[in-house]
C-alpha positions as a LaTeX table, in Angstrom:
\begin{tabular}{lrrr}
\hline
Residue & $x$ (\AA) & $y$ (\AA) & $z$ (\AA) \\
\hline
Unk1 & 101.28 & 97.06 & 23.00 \\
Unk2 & 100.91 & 98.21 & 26.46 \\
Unk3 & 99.00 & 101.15 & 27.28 \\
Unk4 & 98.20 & 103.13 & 30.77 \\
Unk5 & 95.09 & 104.34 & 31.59 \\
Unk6 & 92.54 & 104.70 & 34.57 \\
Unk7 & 90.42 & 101.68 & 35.27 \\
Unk8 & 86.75 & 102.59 & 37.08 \\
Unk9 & 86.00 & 101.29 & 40.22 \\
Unk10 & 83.68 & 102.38 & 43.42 \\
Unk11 & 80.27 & 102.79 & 43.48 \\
Unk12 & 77.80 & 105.31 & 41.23 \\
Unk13 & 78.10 & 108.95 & 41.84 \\
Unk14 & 81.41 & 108.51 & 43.67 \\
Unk15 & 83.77 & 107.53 & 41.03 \\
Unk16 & 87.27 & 106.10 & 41.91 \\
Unk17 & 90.31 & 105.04 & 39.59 \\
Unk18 & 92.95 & 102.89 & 39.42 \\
Unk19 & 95.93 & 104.07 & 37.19 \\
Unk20 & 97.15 & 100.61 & 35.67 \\
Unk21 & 99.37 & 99.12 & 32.74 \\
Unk22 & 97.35 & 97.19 & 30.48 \\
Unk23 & 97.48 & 95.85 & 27.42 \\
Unk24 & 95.27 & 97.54 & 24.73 \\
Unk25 & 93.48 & 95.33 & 23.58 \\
Unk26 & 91.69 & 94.78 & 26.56 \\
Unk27 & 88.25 & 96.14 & 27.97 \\
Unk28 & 88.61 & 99.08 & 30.45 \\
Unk29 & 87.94 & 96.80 & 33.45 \\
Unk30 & 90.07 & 93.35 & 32.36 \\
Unk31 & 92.83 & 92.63 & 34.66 \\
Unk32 & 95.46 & 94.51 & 33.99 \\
Unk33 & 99.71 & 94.07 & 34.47 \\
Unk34 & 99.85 & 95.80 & 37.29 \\
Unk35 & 98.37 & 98.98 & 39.52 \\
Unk36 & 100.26 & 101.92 & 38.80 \\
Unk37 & 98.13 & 104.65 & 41.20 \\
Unk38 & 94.55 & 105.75 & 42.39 \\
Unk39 & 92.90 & 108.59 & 41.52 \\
Unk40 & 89.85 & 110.39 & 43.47 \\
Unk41 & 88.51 & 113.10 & 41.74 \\
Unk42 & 85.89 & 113.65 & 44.33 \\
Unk43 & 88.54 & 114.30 & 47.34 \\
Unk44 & 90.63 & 117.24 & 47.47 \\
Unk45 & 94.23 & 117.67 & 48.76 \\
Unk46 & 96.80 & 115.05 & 48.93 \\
Unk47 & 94.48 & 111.77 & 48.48 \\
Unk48 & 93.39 & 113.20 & 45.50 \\
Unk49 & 96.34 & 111.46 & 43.45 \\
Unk50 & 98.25 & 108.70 & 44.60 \\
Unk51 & 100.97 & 107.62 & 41.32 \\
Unk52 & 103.89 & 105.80 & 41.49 \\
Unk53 & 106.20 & 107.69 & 39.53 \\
Unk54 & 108.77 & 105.54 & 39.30 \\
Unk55 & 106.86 & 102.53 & 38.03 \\
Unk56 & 104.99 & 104.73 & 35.28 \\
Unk57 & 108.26 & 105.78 & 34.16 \\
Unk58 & 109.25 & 102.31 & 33.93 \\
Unk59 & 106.52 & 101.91 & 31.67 \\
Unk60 & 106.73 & 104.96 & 29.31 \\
Unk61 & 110.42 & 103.67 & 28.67 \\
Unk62 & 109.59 & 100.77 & 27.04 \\
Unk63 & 106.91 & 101.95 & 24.96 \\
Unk64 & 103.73 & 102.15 & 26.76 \\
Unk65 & 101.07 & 105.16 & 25.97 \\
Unk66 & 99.26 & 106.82 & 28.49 \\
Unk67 & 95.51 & 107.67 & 27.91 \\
Unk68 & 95.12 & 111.45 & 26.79 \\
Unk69 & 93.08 & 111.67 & 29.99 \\
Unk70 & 95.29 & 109.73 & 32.38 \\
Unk71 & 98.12 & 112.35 & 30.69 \\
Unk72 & 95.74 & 115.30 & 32.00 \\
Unk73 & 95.79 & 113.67 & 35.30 \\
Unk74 & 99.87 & 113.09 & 35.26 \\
Unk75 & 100.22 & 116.81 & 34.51 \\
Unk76 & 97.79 & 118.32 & 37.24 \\
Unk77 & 99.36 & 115.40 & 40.12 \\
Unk78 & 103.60 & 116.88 & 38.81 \\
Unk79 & 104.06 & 113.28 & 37.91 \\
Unk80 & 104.05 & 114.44 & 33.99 \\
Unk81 & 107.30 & 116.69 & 34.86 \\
Unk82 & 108.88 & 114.06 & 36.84 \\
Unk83 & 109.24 & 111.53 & 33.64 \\
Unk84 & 109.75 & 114.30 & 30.72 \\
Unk85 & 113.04 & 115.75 & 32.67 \\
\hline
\end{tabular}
């Protein structure tokens, strides 16, 4: 099963994430199927979230769950309303 969810990356005290499909089995920072988005909780603005919405809708159709924080993160970026309509 496929899941999405926000892989940590950068350096300590300035965290960065990658939004990815990945199976879910695997550890939070194994390769995953593919890069999905980036998310900077430390910016503000527009850089702040970066999500293809296309491609995670791709994903959600055929079965895959986002994290219940990555889901947090799809609602506050609009990306959330975007695949539920």
């Amino acid at each position: 099963m496929v899941s999405l969810r926000m892989q940590k990356v950068g350096r300590p005290h300035i965290p960065h994430f990658r939004v990815v499909a990945i199976h879910s089995a695997k550890a939070r920072d194994a390769a995953g199927l593919e890069v999905l988005g980036h998310y900077h909780p430390k910016e503000t603005g527009d850089k702040k979230i970066n999500i293809n919405a296309e491609r995670v809708k791709f994903w959600i159709k055929r079965g895959a769950q986002p994290s219940d924080t990555l889901r947090t993160v799809l609602k506050e970026s609009g990306v959330w309303a975007q695949i539920v309509a």
